[in-house]
ZAZA-819848 format. One line per field, with one value per residue (C-alpha): x, y, z; residue in three letters; residue number from 1. Coordinates in nm, 4 decimals, decimal comma. Example, Ala and Ser with C-alpha at 12.3 -4.5 7.8 and 13.67 -1.06 7.14 Angstrom:
REM residues 2
east	(1,2300	1,3670)
north	(-0,4500	-0,1060)
up	(0,7800	0,7140)
aa	(ALA	SER)
i	(1	2)
***
This chain:
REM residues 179
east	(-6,9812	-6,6454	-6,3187	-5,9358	-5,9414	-5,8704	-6,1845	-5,9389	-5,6098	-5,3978	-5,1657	-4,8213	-4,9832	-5,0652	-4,7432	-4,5574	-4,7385	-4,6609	-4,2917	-4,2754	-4,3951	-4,1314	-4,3791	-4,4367	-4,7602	-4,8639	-4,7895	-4,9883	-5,2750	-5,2714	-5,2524	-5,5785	-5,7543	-5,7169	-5,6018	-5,2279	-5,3902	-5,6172	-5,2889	-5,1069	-5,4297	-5,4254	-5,0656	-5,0656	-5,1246	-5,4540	-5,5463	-5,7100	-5,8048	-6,1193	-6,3653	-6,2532	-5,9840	-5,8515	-5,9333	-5,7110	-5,4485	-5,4454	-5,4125	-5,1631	-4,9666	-5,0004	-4,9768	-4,6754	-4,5766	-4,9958	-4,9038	-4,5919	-4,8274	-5,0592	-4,7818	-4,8797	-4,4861	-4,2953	-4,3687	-4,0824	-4,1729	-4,3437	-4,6630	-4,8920	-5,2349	-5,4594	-5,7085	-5,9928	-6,3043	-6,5535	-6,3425	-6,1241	-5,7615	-5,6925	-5,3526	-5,1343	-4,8998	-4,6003	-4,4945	-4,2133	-4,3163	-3,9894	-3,8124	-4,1259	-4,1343	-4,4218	-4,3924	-4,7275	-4,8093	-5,1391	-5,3307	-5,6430	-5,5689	-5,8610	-5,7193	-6,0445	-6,0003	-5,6240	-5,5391	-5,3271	-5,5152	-5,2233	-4,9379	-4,7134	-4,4456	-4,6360	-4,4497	-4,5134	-4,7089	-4,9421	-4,9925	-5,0872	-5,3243	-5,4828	-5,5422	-5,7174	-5,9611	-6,0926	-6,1685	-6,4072	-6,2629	-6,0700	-6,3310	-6,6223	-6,8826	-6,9414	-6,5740	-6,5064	-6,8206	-6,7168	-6,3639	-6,5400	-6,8007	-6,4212	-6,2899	-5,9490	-5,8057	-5,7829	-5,7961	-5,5387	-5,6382	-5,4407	-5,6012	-5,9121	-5,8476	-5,7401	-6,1142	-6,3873	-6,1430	-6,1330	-6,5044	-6,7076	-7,1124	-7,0434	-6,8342	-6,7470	-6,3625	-6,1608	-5,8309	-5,7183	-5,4050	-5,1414	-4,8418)
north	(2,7147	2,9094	2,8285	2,9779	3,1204	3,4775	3,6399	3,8561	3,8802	4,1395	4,2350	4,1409	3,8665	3,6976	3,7700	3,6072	3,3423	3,3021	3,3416	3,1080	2,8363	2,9142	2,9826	3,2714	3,4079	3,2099	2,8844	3,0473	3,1309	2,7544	2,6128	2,8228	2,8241	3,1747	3,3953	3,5608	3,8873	3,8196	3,6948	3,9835	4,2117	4,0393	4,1041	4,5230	4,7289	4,8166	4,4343	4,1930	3,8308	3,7107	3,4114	3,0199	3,1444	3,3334	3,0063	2,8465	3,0882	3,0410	2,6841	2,6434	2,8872	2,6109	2,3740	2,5119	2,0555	2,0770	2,1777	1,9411	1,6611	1,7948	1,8344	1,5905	1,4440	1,4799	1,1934	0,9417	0,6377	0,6337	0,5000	0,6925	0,6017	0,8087	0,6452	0,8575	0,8637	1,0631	1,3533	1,3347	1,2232	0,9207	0,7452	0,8189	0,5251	0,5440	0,2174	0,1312	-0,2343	-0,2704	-0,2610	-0,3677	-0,1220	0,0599	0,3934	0,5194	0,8627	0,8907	1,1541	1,0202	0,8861	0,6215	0,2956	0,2073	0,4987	0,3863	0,1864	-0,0321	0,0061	-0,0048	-0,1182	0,2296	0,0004	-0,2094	-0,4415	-0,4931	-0,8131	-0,5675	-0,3793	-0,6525	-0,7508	-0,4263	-0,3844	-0,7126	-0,6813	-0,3386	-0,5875	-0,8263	-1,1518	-1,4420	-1,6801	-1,5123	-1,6858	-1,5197	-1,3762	-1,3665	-1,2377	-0,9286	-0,9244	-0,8953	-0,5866	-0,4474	-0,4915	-0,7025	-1,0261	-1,1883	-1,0738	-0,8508	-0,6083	-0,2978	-0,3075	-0,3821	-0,0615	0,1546	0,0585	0,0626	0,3083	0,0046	0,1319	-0,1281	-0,1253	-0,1468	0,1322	0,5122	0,4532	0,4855	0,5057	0,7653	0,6374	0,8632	0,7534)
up	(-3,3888	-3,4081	-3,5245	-3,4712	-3,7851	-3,9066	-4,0957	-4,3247	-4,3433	-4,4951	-4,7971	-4,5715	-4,3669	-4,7556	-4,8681	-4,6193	-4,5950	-4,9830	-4,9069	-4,6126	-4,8552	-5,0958	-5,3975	-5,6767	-5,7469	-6,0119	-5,7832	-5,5046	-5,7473	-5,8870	-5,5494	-5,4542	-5,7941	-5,8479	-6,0899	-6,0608	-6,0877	-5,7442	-5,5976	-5,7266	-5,5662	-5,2197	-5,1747	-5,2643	-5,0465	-4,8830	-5,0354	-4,8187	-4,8380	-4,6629	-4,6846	-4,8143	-4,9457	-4,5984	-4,4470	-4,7004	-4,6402	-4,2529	-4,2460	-4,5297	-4,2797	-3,9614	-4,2393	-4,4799	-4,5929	-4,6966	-5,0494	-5,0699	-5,0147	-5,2937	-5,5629	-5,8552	-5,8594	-6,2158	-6,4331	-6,3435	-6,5347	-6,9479	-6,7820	-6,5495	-6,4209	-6,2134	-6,0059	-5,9356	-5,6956	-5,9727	-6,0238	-5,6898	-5,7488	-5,4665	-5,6119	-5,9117	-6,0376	-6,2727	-6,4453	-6,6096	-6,7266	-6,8836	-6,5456	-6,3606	-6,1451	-5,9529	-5,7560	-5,6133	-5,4524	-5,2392	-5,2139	-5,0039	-4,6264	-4,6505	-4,7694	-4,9332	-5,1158	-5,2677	-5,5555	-5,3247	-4,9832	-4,7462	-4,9154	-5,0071	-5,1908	-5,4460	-5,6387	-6,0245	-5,8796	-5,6970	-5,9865	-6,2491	-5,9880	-5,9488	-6,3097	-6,2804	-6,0339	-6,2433	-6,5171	-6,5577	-6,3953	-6,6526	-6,5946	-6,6924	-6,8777	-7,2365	-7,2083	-7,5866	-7,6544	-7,4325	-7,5483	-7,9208	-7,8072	-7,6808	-8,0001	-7,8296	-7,9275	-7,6010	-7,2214	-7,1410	-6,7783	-6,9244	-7,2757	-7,1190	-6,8937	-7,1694	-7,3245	-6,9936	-6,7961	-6,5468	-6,4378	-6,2462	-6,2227	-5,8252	-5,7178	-5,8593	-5,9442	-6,2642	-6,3987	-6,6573	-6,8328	-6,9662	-7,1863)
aa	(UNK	UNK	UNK	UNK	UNK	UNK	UNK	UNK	UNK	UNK	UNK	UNK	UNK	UNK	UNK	UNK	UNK	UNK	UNK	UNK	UNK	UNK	UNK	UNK	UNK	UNK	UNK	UNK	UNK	UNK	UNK	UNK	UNK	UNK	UNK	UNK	UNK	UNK	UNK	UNK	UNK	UNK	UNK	UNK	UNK	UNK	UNK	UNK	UNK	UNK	UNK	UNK	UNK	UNK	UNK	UNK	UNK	UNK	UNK	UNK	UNK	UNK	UNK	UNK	UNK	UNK	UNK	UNK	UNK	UNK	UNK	UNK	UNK	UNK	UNK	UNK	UNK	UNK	UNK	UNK	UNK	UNK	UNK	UNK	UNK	UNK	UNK	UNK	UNK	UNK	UNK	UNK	UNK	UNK	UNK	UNK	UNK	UNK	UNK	UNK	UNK	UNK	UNK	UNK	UNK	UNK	UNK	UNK	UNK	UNK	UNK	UNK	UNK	UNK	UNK	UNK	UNK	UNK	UNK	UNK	UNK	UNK	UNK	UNK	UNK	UNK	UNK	UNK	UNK	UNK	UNK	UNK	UNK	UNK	UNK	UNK	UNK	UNK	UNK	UNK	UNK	UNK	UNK	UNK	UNK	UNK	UNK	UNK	UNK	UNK	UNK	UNK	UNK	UNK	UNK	UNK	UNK	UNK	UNK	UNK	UNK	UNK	UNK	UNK	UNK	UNK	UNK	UNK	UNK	UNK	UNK	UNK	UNK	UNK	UNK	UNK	UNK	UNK	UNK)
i	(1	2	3	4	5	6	7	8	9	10	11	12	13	14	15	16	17	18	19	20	21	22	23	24	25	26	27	28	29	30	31	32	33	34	35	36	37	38	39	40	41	42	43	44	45	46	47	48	49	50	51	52	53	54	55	56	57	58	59	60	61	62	63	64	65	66	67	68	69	70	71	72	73	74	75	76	77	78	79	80	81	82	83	84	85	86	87	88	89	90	91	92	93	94	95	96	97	98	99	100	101	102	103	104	105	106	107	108	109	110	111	112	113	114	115	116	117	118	119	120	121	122	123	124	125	126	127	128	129	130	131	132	133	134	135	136	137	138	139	140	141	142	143	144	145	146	147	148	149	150	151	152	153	154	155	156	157	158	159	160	161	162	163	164	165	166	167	168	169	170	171	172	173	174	175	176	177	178	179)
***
């Protein structure tokens, strides 16, 4: 098998690439999971980039929105959850429950894979019911016995979250809360 990309490229090929994405160093060496110093080598002269990470290179130049769509967005609400697959990022969501609002960035294209499926605009609605169904459901039999072993006064999905990290026996999801 054989693909259309470059095996190495070189010290100006890497550096314009850099520049066409608008980036310094240090974000090009985050963006690749490098050190600044092997960003710093690529780019003098006589350096040279080969392997994943010319690969990398290539299609982020076909590609230059790529690490727009990557960007982990400032925080724009007090309340941020991360809903991961194991260790891969699929959805983050800000909260302000004050306002009740939800803003949601995807990073997955698989809607089994998102926090809200298909639905880009959640409302505050969508969300409660999100953090319910990563909970054990309301009418569960022994409920205050589990609420106890929690150490919570009564059902509540967010505290409940902030506890079991919304992990369920069936699936590999769970949400990392940040305040």
């Amino acid at each position: 098998m054989e693909f259309a990309l470059q095996k190495t490229l070189y010290a100006p090929e890497v550096k314009n690439i850099r520049k066409n994405l608008n980036m310094k160093q240090k974000e090009m060496a985050v963006l690749l999971n490098v050190s600044v110093k092997t960003v710093e080598h690529w780019e003098s002269s006589g350096g040279s980039v080969s392997g994943a990470a010319a690969a990398l290179l290539c299609i982020l130049r076909e590609r230059p929105w790529l690490p727009e769509e990557l960007e982990i967005p400032e925080k724009k609400f007090p309340l941020r959850l991360r809903y991961l697959n194991g260790d891969r990022l699929c959805t983050i969501i800000d909260v302000n429950d004050r306002e009740q609002r939800v803003i949601i960035k995807n990073y997955v294209t698989d809607p089994l894979y998102r926090a809200f499926g298909r639905n880009e605009h959640p409302s505050y609605r969508d969300y409660e019911e999100f953090l319910e169904s990563r909970c054990f459901p309301r009418t569960r039999d022994k409920m205050k016995i589990i609420l106890e072993e929690l150490n919570l006064p009564f059902y509540d999905p967010f505290l409940i979250i902030q506890k079991t990290e919304g992990k369920m026996a069936e699936d590999n999801f769970r949400i990392e809360i940040e305040r």
